[in-house]
C-alpha positions in Angstrom: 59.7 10.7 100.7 61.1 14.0 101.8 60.4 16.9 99.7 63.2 18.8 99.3 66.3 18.8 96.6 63.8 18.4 93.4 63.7 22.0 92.2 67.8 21.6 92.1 66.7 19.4 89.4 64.4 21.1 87.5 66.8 24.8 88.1 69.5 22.8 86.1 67.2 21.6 83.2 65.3 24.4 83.1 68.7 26.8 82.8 70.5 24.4 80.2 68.2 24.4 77.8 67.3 26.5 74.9 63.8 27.7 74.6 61.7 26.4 71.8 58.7 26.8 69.8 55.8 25.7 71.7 53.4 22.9 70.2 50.3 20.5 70.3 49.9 22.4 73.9 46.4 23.3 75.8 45.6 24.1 79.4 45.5 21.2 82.1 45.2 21.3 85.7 47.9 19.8 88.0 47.4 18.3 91.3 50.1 17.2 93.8 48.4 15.1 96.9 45.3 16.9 96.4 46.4 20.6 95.9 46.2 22.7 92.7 49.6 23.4 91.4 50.0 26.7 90.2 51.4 26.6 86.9 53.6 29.8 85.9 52.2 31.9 83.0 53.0 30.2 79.8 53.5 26.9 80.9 51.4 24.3 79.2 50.9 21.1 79.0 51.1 18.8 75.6 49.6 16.0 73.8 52.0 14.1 71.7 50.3 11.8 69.6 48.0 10.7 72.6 51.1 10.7 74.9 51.1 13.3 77.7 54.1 15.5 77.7 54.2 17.5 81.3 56.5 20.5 82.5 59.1 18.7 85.2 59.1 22.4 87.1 55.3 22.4 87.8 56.5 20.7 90.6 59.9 21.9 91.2 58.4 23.2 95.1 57.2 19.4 96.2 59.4 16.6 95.2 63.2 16.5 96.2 65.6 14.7 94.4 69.7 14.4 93.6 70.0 15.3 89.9 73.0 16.2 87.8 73.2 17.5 84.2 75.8 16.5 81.6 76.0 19.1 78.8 77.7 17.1 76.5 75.5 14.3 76.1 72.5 16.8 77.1 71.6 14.1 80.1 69.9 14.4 83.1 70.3 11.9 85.9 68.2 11.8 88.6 68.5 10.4 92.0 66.9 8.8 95.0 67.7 6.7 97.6 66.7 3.4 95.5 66.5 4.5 91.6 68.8 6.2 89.0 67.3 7.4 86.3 69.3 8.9 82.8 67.2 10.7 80.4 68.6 12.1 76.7 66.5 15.1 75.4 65.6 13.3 71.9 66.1 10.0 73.0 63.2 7.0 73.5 65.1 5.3 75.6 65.9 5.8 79.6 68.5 4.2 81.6 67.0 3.2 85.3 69.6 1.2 87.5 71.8 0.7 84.4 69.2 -0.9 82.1 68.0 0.1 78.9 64.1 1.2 79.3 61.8 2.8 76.1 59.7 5.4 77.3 56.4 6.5 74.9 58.2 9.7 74.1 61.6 11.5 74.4 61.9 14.4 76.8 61.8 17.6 74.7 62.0 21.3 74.7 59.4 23.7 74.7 59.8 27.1 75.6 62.8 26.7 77.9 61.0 24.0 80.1 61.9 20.6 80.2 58.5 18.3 78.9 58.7 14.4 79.4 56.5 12.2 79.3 54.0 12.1 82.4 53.4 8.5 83.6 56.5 7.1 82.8 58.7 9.7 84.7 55.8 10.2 87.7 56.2 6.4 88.4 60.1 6.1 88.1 60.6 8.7 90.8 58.0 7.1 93.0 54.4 9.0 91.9 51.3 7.2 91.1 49.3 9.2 88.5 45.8 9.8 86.8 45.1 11.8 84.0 41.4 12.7 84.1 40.7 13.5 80.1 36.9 14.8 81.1 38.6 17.4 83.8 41.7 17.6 81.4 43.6 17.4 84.8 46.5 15.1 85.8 46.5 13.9 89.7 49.7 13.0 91.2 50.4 11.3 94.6 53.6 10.1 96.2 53.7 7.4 98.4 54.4 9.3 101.4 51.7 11.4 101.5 49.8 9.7 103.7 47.1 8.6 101.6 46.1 5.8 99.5 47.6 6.1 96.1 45.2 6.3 93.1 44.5 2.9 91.6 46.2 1.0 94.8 42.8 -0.3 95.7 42.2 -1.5 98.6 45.9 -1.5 99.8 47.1 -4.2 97.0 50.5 -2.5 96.5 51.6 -1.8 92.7 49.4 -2.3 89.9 50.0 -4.7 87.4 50.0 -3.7 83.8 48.8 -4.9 80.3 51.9 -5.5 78.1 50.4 -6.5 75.2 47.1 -7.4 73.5 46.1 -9.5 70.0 43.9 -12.0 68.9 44.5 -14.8 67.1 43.7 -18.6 65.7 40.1 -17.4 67.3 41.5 -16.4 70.8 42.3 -13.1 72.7 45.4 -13.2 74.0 47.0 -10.7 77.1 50.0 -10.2 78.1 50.0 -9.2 82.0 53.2 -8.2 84.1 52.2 -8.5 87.8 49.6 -9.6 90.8 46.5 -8.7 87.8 42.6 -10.5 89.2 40.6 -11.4 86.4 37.5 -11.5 85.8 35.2 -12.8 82.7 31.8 -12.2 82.0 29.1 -11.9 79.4 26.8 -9.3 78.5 23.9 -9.4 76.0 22.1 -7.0 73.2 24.5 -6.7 73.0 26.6 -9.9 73.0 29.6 -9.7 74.4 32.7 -11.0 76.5 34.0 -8.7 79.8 37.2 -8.8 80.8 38.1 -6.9 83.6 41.6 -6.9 85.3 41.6 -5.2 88.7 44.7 -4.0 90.4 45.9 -3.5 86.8 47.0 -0.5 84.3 48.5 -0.2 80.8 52.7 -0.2 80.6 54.0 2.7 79.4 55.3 0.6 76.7 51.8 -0.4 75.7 50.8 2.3 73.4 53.8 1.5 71.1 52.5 -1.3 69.4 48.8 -0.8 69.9 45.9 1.5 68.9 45.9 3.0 72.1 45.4 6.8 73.0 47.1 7.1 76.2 45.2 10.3 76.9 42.2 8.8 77.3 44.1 5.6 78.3 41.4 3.6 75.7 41.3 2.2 72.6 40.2 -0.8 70.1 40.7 -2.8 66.9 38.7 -4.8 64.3 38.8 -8.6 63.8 38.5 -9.5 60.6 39.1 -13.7 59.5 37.2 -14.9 63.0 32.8 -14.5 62.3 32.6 -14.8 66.1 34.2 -11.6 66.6 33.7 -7.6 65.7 36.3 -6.3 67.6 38.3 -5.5 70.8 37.9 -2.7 73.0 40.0 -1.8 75.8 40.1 1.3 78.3 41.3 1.9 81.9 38.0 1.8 83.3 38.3 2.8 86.8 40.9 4.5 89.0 40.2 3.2 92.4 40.8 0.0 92.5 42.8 0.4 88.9 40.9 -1.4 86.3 41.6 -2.4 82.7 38.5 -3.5 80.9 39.2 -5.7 78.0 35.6 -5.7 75.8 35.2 -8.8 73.3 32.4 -7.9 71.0 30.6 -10.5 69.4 28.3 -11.6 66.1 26.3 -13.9 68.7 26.2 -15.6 71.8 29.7 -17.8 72.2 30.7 -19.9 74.7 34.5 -19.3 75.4 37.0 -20.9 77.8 39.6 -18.7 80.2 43.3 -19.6 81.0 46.4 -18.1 82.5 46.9 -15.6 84.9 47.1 -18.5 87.8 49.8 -16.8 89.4 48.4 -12.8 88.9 51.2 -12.9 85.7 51.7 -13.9 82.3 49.0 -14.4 79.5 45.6 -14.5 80.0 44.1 -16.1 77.3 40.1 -16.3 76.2 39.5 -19.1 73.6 36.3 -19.3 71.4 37.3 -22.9 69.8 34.7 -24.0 71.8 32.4 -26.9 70.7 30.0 -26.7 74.0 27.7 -24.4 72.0 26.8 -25.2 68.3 27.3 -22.1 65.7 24.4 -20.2 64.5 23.0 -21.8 61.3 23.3 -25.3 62.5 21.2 -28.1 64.1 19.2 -27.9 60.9 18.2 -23.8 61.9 18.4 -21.9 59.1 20.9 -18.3 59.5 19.8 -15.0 58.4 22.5 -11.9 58.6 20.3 -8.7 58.9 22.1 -6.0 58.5 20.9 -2.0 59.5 22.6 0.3 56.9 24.9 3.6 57.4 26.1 4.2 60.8 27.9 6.3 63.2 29.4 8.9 61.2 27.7 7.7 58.2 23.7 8.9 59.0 22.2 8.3 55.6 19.7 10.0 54.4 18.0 12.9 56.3 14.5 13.7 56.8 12.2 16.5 56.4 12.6 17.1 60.0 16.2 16.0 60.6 15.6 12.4 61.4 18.3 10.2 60.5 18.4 7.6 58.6 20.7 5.4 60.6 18.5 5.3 63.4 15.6 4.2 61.6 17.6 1.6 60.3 19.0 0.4 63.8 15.4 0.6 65.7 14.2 -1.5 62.4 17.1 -4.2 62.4 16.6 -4.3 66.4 13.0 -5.4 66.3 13.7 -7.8 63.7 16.5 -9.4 65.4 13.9 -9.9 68.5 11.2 -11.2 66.5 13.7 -13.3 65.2 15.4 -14.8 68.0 11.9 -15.8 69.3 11.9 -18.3 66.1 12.8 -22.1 66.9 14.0 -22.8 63.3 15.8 -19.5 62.5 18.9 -18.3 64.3 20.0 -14.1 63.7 23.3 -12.2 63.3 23.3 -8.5 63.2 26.0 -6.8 61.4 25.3 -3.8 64.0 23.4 -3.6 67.1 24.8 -0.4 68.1 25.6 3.2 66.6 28.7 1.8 65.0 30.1 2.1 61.7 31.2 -1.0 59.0 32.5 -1.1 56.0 30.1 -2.6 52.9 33.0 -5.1 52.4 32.8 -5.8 56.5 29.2 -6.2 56.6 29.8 -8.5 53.3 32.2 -10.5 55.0 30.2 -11.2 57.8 27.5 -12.9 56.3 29.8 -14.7 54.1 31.8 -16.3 56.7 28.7 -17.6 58.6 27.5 -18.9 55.2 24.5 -17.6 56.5 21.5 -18.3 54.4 19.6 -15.2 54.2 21.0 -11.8 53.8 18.6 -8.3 54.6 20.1 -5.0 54.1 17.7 -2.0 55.8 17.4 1.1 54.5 15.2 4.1 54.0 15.1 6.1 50.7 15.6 9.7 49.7 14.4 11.9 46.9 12.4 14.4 45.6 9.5 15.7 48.2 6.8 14.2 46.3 8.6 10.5 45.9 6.7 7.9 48.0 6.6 4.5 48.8 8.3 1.1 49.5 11.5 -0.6 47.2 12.8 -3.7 47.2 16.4 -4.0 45.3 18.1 -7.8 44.0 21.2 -8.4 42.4 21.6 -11.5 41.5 18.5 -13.4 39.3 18.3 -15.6 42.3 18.0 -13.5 45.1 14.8 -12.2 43.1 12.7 -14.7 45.1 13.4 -13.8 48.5 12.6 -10.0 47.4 9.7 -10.6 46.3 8.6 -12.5 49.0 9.7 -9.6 51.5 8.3 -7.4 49.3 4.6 -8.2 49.1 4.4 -8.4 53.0 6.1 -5.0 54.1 4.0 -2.7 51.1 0.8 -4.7 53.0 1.9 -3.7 56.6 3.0 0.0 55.8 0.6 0.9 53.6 2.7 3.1 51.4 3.0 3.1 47.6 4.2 0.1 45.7 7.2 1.0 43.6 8.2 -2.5 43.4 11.0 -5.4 43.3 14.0 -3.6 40.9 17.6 -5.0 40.3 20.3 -3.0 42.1 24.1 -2.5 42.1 24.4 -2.5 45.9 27.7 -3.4 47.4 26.2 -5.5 50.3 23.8 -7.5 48.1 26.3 -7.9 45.1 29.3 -9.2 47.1 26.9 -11.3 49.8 27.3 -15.3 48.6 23.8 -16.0 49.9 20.2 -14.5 48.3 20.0 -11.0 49.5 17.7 -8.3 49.7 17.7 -4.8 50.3 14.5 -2.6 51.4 14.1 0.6 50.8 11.1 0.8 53.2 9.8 4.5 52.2 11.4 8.1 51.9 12.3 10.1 54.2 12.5 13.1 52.1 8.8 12.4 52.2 6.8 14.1 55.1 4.0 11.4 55.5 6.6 8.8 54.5 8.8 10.2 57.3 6.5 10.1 59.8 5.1 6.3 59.5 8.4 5.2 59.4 9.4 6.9 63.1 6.2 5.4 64.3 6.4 2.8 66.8 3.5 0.7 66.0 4.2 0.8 62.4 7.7 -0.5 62.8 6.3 -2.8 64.6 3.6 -4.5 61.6 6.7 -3.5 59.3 9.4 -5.8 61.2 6.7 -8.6 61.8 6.1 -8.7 58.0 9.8 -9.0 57.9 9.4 -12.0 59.8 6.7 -13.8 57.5 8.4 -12.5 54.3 11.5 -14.2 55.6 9.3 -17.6 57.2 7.5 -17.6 53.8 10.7 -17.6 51.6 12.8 -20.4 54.0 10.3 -22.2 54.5 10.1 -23.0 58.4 7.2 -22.9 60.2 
């Protein structure tokens, strides 16, 4: 395009409006076809509620366009030879070609300059963009450069883009505008469904009705109702060829069907109702939910040398999930296999949905310096069996003191509908207590005595 008429443009907005207050600013690097922009002193750019907010005159030098100002209605109209664009400082909305468009944010004023927001008004007048939150950098390119275009891949043209995401009735459902590929895969430990849609971004309009950061161009949500399903996880995962990743994670393995998208538009559509792999818990296997406490933010308790609890807790779940799986009669779900966070209610509801038949909570205690030793907490009368059983084999494969089987209040083994336990397998405010239970070998005896405890209470050989 030829590069010359823009700063006319920006000179009118820039001498029209009023300076402002600036806000939510911090430095970022602007590039136009490669080169550095140089950005005049005090010019910033913003984050507005994950929305990028840019300075039109950083590149008042490079881009030319036919623009007119309207005082009255404080409306700038800009002009090339194919588009006509109307913006309204304050207003969502933009009119290209004489239709009504919502853009993520209104243009606003800050300082005297001009701030819209970045993708939507870099694509209308003919830019592709990347905002690169690591580099906290934004990369424009215009088509006439001469070279390839961020995200245009290997000369597909325009990128598609995700309108919309949800799932529902047990299937993930997305809404795609465009030539978008697809393609669906599994991963495992852990399990998980891959979605990735190349040639493909988010719509600007995206963000508006999703938990979505458009900074970092990611974001996610929880299922709750579905016991196939944690949550969804979504992210523009690669630049060049443009890449949306669309991240399914599951309780378990799932088999899953894939429809839409036949034509590169319209809703692609991943569907668990799926009867071509029986659920956990059935064919006469028995289901046990083993869930590895605290998380994330949430450490725990921390040791006499800074251990955290949450790991111990993971690294002990982990190794009795594999131990586990390795059992013909007894099929696993973890409430976590990951540094994530849940709920007590989620990791509750999990186990309750399955109907699961076992329930194991795993912890490690804190105290005074001097308290030792292994606890194993009940809630209900019933549940006092499978304790017990669990009990007696993890004291014998640790080796710590025996504080015994005790009745506790606990959330997780309270709310559970199935006998639950949860062990307290030995301090961590406890140096020797500590130490055993970050040793490798004796997590190992301690998850295998996990196993029998478990064997020994179901019943299965």
């Amino acid at each position: 395009m030829k590069k010359v008429g823009f700063l006319l443009f920006l000179v009118v907005m820039m001498i029209a409006f009023p300076r402002m207050a600036d806000a939510s600013s911090y430095s970022a690097k602007i590039y136009l076809d490669g080169q550095e922009l140089n950005l005049s002193s005090g010019v910033v750019v913003e984050n507005q509620n994950g929305t990028v907010m840019v300075p039109i005159r950083v590149v008042s030098e490079q881009l030319g366009f036919r623009v007119s100002w309207t005082k009255a209605t404080q409306t700038v109209t800009v002009q090339n030879s194919v588009k006509n664009v109307s913006m309204v400082i304050g207003s969502s909305y933009a009119t290209i070609d004489g239709q009504r468009v919502q853009m993520t944010k209104a243009p606003v004023l800050r300082g005297g300059t001009t701030l819209v927001p970045l993708r939507f008004v870099s694509e209308q007048m003919g830019l592709q963009v990347r905002w690169d939150n690591q580099q906290k950098a934004v990369y424009l390119q215009s088509t006439g450069s001469g070279g390839e275009a961020p995200g245009s891949g290997n000369g597909s043209g325009t990128a598609a883009t995700v309108d919309g995401l949800s799932f529902n009735e047990n299937k993930l459902m997305v809404a795609v505008s465009g030539n978008a590929r697809a393609n669906v895969s599994t991963l495992s430990n852990p399990d998980r469904i891959v979605i990735d849609l190349t040639n493909t971004r988010f719509s600007d309009g995206f963000g508006s009705n999703n938990n979505f950061n458009s900074v970092s161009q990611s974001g996610q949500f929880t299922v709750s109702g579905y016991p196939d399903v944690k949550s969804v996880r979504y992210s523009l995962f690669n630049e060049n060829p443009m890449t949306v990743r669309i991240v399914v994670d599951l309780n378990y393995a799932k088999n899953y069907t894939v429809s839409g998208l036949e034509n590169g538009s319209g809703i692609l559509t991943v569907d668990l109702n799926t009867a071509s792999a029986p659920n956990p818990g059935t064919g006469g296997k028995k289901l046990v939910v083993i869930d590895a406490g605290h998380g994330d933010h949430d450490p725990g308790a921390i040791g006499v040398t800074g251990k955290r609890e949450k790991d111990f807790n993971l690294q002990m779940a982990l190794k009795v999930q594999r131990l586990l799986q390795q059992e013909p009669n007894i099929d696993v779900v973890m409430t976590r296999s990951t540094d994530t966070f849940l709920e007590l209610r989620e990791r509750a509801k999990i186990a309750n949905d399955l109907k699961a038949d076992v329930f194991i909570s795993i912890h490690a205690n804190s105290g005074p310096s001097s308290a030792s030793g292994t606890e194993t907490y009940y809630y209900h009368e019933s549940d006092k069996a499978l304790a017990n059983a669990l009990h007696k084999e993890i004291v014998q494969a640790i080796g710590l003191r025996d504080r015994g089987v005790k009745y506790g209040n606990f959330h997780v083994i309270r709310e559970t509908n199935m006998p639950g336990a949860l062990l307290e397998v030995g301090f961590l405010s406890n140096s020797n207590d500590e130490s055993k239970l970050f040793d490798p070998a004796t997590q190992d005896r301690v998850a295998a005595a996990i196993v029998r405890g478990l064997k020994n209470y179901l019943q299965v050989n």
